[in-house]
C-alpha positions as CSV (number, residue, x, y, z in Angstrom):
1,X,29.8,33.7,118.1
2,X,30.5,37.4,118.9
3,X,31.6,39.3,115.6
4,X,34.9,40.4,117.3
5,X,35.6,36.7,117.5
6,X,35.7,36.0,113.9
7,X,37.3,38.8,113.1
8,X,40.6,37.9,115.5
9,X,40.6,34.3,114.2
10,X,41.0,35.8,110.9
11,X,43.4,38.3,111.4
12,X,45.7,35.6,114.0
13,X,45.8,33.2,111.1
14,X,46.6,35.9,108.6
15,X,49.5,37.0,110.5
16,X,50.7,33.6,111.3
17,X,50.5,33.0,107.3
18,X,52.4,36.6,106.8
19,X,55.5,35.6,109.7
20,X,55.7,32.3,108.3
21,X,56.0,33.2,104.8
22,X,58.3,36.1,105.6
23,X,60.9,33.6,107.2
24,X,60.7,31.1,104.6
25,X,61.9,33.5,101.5
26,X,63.8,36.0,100.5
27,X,61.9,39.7,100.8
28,X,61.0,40.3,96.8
29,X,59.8,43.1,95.4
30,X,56.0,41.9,95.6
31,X,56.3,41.6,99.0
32,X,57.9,44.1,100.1
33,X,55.6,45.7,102.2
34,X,57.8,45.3,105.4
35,X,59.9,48.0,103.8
36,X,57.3,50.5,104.3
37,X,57.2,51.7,108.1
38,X,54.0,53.1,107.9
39,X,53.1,49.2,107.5
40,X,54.5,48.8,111.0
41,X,53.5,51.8,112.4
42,X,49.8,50.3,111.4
43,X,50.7,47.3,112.4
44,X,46.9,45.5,113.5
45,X,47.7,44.5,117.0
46,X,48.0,46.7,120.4
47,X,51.5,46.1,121.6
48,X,51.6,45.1,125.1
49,X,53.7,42.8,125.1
50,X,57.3,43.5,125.6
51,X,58.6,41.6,122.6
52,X,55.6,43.0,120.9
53,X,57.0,46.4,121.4
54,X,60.3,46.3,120.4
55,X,59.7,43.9,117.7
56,X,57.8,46.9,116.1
57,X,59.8,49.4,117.4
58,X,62.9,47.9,115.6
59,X,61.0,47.1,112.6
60,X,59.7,51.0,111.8
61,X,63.8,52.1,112.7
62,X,64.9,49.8,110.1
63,X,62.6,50.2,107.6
64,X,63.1,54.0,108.0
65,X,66.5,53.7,107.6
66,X,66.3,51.6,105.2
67,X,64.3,54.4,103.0
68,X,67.0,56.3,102.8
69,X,68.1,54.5,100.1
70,X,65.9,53.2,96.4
71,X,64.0,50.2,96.5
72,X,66.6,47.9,94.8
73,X,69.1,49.0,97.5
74,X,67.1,48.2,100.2
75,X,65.7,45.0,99.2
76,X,69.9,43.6,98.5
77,X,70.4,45.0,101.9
78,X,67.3,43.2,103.4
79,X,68.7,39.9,101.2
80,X,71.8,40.2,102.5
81,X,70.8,40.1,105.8
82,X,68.5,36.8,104.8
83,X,71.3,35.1,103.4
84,X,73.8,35.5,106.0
85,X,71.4,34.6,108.4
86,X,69.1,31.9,107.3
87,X,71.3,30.5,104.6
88,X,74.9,30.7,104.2
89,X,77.4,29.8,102.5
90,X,78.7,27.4,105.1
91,X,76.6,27.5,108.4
92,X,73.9,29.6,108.6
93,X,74.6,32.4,111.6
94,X,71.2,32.0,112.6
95,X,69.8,28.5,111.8
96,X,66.0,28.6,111.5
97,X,65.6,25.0,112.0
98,X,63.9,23.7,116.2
99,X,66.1,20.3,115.8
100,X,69.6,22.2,116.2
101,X,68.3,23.9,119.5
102,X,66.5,21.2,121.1
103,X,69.1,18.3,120.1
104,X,71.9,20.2,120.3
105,X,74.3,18.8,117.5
106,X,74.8,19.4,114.0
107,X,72.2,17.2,112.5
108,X,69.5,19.1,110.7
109,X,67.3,16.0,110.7
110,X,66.2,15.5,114.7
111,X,63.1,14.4,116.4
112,X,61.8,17.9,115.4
113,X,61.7,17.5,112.2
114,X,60.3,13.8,112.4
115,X,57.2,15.3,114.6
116,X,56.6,18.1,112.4
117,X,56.5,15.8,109.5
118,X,53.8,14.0,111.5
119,X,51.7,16.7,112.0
120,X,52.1,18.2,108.5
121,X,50.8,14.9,106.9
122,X,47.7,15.1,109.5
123,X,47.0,17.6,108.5
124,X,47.3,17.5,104.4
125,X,50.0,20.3,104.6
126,X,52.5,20.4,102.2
127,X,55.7,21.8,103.0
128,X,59.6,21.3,103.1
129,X,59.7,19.8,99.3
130,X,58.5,22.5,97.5
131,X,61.1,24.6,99.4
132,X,64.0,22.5,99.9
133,X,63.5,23.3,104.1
134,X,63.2,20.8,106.7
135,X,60.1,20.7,108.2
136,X,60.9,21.8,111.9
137,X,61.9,25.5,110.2
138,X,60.5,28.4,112.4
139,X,58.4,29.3,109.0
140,X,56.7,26.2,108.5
141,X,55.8,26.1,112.0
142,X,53.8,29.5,112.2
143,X,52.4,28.4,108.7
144,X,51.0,25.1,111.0
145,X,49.5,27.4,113.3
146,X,47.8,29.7,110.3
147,X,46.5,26.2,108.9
148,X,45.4,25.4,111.8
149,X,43.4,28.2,113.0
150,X,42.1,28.8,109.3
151,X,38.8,27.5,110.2
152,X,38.2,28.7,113.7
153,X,35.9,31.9,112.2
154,X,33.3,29.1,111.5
155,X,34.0,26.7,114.0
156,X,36.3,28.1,117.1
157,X,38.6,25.4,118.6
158,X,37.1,23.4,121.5
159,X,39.3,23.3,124.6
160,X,40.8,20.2,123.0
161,X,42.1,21.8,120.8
162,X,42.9,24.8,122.9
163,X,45.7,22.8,124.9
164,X,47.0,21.3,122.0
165,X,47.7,24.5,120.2
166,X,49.1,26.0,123.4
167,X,51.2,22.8,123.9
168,X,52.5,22.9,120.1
169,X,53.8,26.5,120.8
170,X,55.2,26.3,124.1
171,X,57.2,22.7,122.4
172,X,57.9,24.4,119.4
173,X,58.6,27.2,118.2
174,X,58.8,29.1,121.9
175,X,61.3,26.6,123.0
176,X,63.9,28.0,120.7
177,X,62.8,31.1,119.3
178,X,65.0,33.5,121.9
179,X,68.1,31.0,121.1
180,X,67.0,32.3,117.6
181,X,66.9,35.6,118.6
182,X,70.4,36.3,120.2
183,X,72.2,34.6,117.1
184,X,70.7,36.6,114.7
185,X,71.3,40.2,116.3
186,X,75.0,38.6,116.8
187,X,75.2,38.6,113.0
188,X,72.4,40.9,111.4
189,X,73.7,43.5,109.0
190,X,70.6,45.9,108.9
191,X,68.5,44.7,111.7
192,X,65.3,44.0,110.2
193,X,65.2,40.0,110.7
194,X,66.1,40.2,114.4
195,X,63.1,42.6,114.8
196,X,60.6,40.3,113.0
197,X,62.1,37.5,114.7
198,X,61.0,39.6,118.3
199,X,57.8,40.3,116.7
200,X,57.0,37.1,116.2
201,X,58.2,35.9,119.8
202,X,56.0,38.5,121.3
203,X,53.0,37.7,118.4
204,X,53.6,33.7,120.2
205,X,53.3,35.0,123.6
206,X,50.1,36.9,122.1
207,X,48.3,33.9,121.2
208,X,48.8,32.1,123.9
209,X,47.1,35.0,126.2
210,X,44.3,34.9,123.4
211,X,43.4,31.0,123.4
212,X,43.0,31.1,127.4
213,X,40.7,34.2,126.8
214,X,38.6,32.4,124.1
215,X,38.9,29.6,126.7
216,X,37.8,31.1,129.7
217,X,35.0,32.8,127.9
218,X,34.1,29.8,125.9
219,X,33.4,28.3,130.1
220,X,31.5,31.7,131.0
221,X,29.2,31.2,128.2
């Protein structure tokens, strides 16, 4: 397998592990990295994606702005932001959940959740009880896709595999994510989530150009 190979299944399960994470808490000071633009301006993938683009775009502008002011300041700000969005009190502006944008209702327990469940105990992840989240939240399901793709560096995915991936993103986390999108510019405070949420739209859109690349070459060979 071609060097450049392994190296992109690393990195597209690292980042799926890094958007994941970054969804499911609260920025803290150890990870805080996202408040540094040069981290975006260094960001590891070409952006030619539209989402891509402006995710990052977005991203560097907040961070920048948010640098105008100490560390502690910007990380409440960030929190903030987090809480109104993601958490509440009361609704959350922006629920992270699939099963409130598929189904419709009010419900945080839907056929989402129930299939995620599924493939979480397939696949010996852990999630949702540690956390107090439902399992069909936008994080856990790019931490699926990180888990998933751990391995490919030694063993890429077959075409099997392949169409299932593709299948789980276009069902899953692309079927919602611009619903996603537009409620949490509605009610951001600084910005930074409704960039990282278009990052990891365009990062989606990304992956799915790169698994029918490995699988046409993966034919050619």
């Amino acid at each position: 397998m071609d060097v450049s190979w392994t190296d992109t299944w690393k990195l597209r399960s690292e980042l799926y592990a890094f958007f994941g994470n970054s969804l499911l808490k609260v920025m803290a000071e150890q990870s805080a990295v996202g408040l540094d633009p040069a981290f975006w301006e260094g960001f590891p993938l070409e952006a030619a994606d539209g989402h891509l683009r402006s995710g990052l775009d977005g991203l560097v502008a907040c961070a920048r702005g948010l640098a105008a002011s100490d560390r502690t300041k910007a990380l409440e700000q960030v929190g903030v932001e987090y809480t109104r969005l993601f958490v509440g009190p009361g609704r959350p502006a922006a629920p992270p959940w699939e099963t409130l944008y598929r189904e419709g209702g009010t419900v945080l327990f839907g056929q989402p959740t129930f299939e995620m469940r599924q493939l979480f105990a397939r696949e010996g992840v852990r999630a949702g009880a540690d956390s107090h989240q439902f399992e069909d939240h936008l994080g856990f399901e790019l931490l699926y896709l990180g888990v998933r793709g751990a391995a490919f560096a030694d063993a890429p995915p077959t075409a099997e595999q392949v169409v299932e991936i593709k299948g789980f993103i276009e069902t899953h986390p692309l079927s919602f994510i611009e619903r996603l999108l537009d409620a949490a510019r509605e009610a951001a405070t600084v910005g930074y989530y409704p960039a990282l949420i278009e990052l990891v739209w365009g990062y989606l859109l990304w992956d799915l150009a790169l698994l029918d690349e490995w699988a046409e070459a993966a034919i050619r060979a």
